[in-house]
N, C-alpha and C positions, 0 to 999 in steps of 0.2 A: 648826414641826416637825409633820408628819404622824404621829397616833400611830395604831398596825396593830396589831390581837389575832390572835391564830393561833389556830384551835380546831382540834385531834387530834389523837386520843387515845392516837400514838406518842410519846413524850417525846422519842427520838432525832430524830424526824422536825421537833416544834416547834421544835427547838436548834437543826438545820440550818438552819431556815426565818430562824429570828432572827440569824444570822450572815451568810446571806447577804443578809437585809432589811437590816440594820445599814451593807451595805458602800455603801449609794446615800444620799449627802447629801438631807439634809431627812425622813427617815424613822425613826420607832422603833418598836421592839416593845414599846408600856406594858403588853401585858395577854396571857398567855397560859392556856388552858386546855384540858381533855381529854374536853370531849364536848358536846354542842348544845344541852342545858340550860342550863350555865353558858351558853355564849356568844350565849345571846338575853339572858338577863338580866345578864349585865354590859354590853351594847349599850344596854339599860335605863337603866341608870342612869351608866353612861358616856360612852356616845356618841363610840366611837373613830372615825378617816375610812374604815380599810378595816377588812376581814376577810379572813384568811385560811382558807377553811372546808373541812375533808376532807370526803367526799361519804358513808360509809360509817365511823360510830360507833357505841357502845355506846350506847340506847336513842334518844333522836329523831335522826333524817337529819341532813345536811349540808344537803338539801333544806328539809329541813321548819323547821330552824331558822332559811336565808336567806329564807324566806316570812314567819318569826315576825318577823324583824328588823326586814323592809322593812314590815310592817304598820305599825311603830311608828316608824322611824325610816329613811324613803325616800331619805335624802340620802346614806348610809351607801353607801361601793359594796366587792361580796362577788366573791371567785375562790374557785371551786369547785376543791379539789383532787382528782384521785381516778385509782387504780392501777390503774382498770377502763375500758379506752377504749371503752366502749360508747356505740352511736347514742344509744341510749334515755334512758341518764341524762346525753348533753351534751343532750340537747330538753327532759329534763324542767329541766335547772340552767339552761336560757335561758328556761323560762316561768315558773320562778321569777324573774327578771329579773336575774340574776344579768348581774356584766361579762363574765366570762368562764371557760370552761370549760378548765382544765390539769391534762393525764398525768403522773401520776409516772411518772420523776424527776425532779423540778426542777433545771432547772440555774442557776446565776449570771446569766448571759445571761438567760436568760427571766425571773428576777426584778429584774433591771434593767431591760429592755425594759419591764415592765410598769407599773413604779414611776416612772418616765421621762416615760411616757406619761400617765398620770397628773396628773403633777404640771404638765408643759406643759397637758394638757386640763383641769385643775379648776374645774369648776363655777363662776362667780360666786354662786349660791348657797349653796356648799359655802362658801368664802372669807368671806362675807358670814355664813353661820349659825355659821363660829367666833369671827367677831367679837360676833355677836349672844348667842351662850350666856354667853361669856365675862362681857357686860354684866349677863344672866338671875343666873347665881350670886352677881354680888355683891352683890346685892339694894339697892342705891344709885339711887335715882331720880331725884337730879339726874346723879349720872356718867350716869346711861339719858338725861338731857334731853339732855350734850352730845355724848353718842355717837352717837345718832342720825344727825346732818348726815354724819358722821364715816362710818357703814355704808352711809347713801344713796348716799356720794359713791363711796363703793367700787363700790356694786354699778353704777352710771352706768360709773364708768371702766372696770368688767372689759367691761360689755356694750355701751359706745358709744353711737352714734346706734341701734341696731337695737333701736327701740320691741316687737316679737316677744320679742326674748330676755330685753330690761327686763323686762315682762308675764309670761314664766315663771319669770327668776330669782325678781320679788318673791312671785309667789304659792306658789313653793315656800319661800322667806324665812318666810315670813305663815303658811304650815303648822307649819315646822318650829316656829317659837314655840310656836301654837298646841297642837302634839305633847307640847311642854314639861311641858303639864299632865297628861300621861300620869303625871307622877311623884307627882302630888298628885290626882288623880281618875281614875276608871273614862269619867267621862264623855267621847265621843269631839265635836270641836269643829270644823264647819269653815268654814275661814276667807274661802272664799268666800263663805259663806252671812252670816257675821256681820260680815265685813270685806269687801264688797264693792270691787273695784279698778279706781276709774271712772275712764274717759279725764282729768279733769280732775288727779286724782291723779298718772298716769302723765306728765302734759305736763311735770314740768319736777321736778327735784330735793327745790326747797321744797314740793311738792305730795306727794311721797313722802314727805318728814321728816311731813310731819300724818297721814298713814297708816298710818305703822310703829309712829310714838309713840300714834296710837289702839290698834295692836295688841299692845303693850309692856306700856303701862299696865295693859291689862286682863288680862295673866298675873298682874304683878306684884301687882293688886286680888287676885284669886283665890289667889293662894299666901302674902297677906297675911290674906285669910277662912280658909284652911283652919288658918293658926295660931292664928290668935284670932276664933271664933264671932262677936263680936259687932261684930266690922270690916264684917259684911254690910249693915247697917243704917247704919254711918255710911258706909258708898263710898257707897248707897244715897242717902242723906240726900244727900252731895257732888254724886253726878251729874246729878239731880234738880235741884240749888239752883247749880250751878258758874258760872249766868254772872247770877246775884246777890249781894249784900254779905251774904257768909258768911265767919264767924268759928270763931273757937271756942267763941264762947258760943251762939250757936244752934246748933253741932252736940252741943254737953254737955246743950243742954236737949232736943233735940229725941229726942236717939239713948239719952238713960238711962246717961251712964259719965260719971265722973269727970272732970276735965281734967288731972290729973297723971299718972292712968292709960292717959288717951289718948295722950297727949303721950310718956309710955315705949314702950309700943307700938308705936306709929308708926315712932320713935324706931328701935325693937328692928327692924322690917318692912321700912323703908324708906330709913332712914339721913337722913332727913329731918323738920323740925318738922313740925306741920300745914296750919299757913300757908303755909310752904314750897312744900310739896306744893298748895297751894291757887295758888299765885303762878304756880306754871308750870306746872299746866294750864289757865288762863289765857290763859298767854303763847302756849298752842299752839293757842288759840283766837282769841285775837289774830290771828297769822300768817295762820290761815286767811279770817279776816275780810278783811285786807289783802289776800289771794292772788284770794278770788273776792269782793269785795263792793267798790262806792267810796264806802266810808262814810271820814270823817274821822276825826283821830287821837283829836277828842272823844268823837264817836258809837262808835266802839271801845269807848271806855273807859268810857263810861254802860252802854252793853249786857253789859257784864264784872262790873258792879257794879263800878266805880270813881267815885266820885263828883266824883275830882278829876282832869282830863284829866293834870296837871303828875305827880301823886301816881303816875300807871299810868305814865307815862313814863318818870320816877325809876326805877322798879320795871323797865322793859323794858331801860333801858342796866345795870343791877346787874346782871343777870343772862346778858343777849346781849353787855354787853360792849362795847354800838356801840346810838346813838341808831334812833326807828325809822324817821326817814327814809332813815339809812346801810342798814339793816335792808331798805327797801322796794327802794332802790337797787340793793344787791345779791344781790335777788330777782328782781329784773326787773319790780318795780310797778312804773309808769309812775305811776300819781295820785299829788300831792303831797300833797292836802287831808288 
C-alpha cells in the first residue's frame, strides 16, 4: 500500500483529494496537513511515497517546501497543485523536480490517471527503499543479515539484465539509507564517497548482498552510537579487530564497560548477542573472500580468526542454513578448495 500526504491549506480541498485518492486500489491517504512546514517535516520523519502539494500557502510555498523535501528525501515523488495556470510557476514547480504540475479542479480521472501511472512506473528504488526502511526501523541485525539477499533480489528482478539501471537503482538504494541518518545527525553522508560501487559489486547478486550489508550495518552502527556514547569505541575496537579472534572479553578490556552492560545494550540496539553480531559480520566477510579470493575453506577461516576450519563451518550452515560449498554453488564460485 502506497501511503500519500496532501498538504493544503483548504480542508474541503484535502477531503476531496482523500476520497478521490482512496478510490484507486493500492493507495492511502496516511498523513494530511495545511501548510508546508508541517509537510517537510512529517516527510522527515515519515517518509510517505507521494505528496500531494498546493502551490500557494500560508507562510513557506508549495515550491519551497517540494525543494525542502527532495533535499532530504529524493525518492519521495511530489504533484504540485495549483488554481493559478500560470507559465511561471509550472517552470518554476518543474526545476523544483517536482513530477508533475496540475490545475485545479481536480478531477477523478486525473487522479487515477496519475496514481496508475505511478504505480505501473515505480521506481525499483522506491520498491526496494520500502523494503529496506522497513528492515532500518526494526533495529534487528540478524533479520538485516537475512533481508538483504531478499532486497538484492528484488532490486535484480525490478531492473533485469540492464546493468545502467542496476547501477542507479542501488546508488539511489545506498543514498536513501544513507539519508536515514538525517533522523539521528545534522551530518550530511554520501554514499558514493564512503560506499564506493565497484563493477565487481554490481557483477552479480552475491556481490550486491556484501555492499548493501556494508551499507546497512553502518547506519545501524551510528543510530546504535547516537543511543549509547560509548558504543563508538566498542564498533571501533570491532572493526579494527573483526577478522581476528575477538570475544567478549578483549572487547570489555579493551573498550572500559562491563560485560552485562554491554550485552543489554547491544541487546537493547540490535536485538542480537555480541557474538552474534560478531559471527555474521564474519560470515559477510567470508562470502566476500569466497566471491573475490581462491583461498580454501581453511584459509577463510584462519584469516576470520577462526582457529578451527570445522568450528567456522559449523558456524556458516547455523546461520546460512546450507553448508559453504552449497553456499559457493549457489553463488556461482567455481573453486571447490
Amino acid at each position: 500500500m502506497y501511503k500519500i500526504l496532501i498538504a493544503d491549506d483548504e480542508q474541503l480541498m484535502r477531503d476531496a483529494l482523500q476520497i478521490m485518492i482512496e478510490k484507486v486500489p493500492g493507495f492511502e491517504v496516511a498523513f494530511s496537513v495545511g501548510n508546508g512546514e508541517d509537510a517537510v517535516e512529517l516527510c522527515r520523519k515519515e517518509r510517505p511515497d507521494i505528496v500531494f502539494m498546493d502551490i500557494m500557502m500560508p507562510g513557506m510555498s508549495g515550491i519551497e517546501a517540494s525543494k525542502r523535501i527532495y533535499a532530504n528525501n529524493p525518492e519521495i515523488t511530489i504533484y504540485i497543485l495549483s488554481s493559478y495556470n500560470h507559465f511561471d510557476f509550472a517552470i518554476e514547480a518543474l526545476r523544483a523536480k517536482v513530477k508533475e504540475y496540475i490545475s485545479k479542479p481536480v478531477s477523478c480521472g486525473t487522479i487515477r490517471t496519475l496514481l496508475e501511472k505511478f504505480s505501473h512506473h515505480a521506481q525499483p528504488e522506491l520498491i526496494c527503499w520500502n523494503m529496506t526502511l522497513k528492515v532500518l526501523k526494526e533495529k534487528d541485525f540478524k533479520q538485516m543479515y537475512y533481508q538483504v539477499p531478499e532486497i538484492v533480489q528484488e532490486l535484480f528482478r525490478t531492473c533485469g539484465v540492464n546493468r545502467e539501471q542496476v547501477t542507479t537503482a542501488a546508488e539511489q538504494l545506498g543514498q536513501n539509507i544513507l539519508n536515514h541518518l538525517g533522523h539521528i545527525s545534522t551530518r550530511s553522508v554520501d554514499c558514493a564517497e564512503l560506499f564506493p560501487l565497484s563493477e565487481a559489486f554490481l557483477a552479480s547478486p552475491a556481490g550486491m548482498e556484501i555492499w548493501l550489508f556494508r551499507v546497512m550495518d553502518y547506519v545501524l552502527q551510528q543510530e546504535s552510537i547516537r543511543k549509547y556514547e560509548l558504543l563508538q569505541n566498542v564498533f571501533a575496537y570491532m572493526n579494527a579487530h573483526i577478522q581476528e579472534e575477538i570475544g567478549l572479553t578483549q572487547i570489555i578490556e579493551n573498550c572500559a564497560v562491563s560485560q552485562g552492560y554491554l550485552s543489554r545494550i547491544f541487546k537493547n540496539c540490535l536485538n542480537v548477542s555480541v557474538m552474534e553480531y560478531l559471527h555474521l559480520r564474519k560470515l559477510m566477510l567470508a562470502k566476500e573472500l569466497f566471491q573475490y579470493t581462491d583461498l580454501s575453506i581453511a584459509d577463510v577461516a584462519f584469516r576470520l580468526g577462526y582457529n578451527e576450519s570445522g568450528y567456522f563451518s559449523k558456524v556458516f550452515k547455523k546461520y546460512e542454513n546450507k553448508t559453504v560449498y552449497q553456499y559457493k554453488k549457489a553463488a556461482g564460485v567455481t573453486s571447490e578448495r
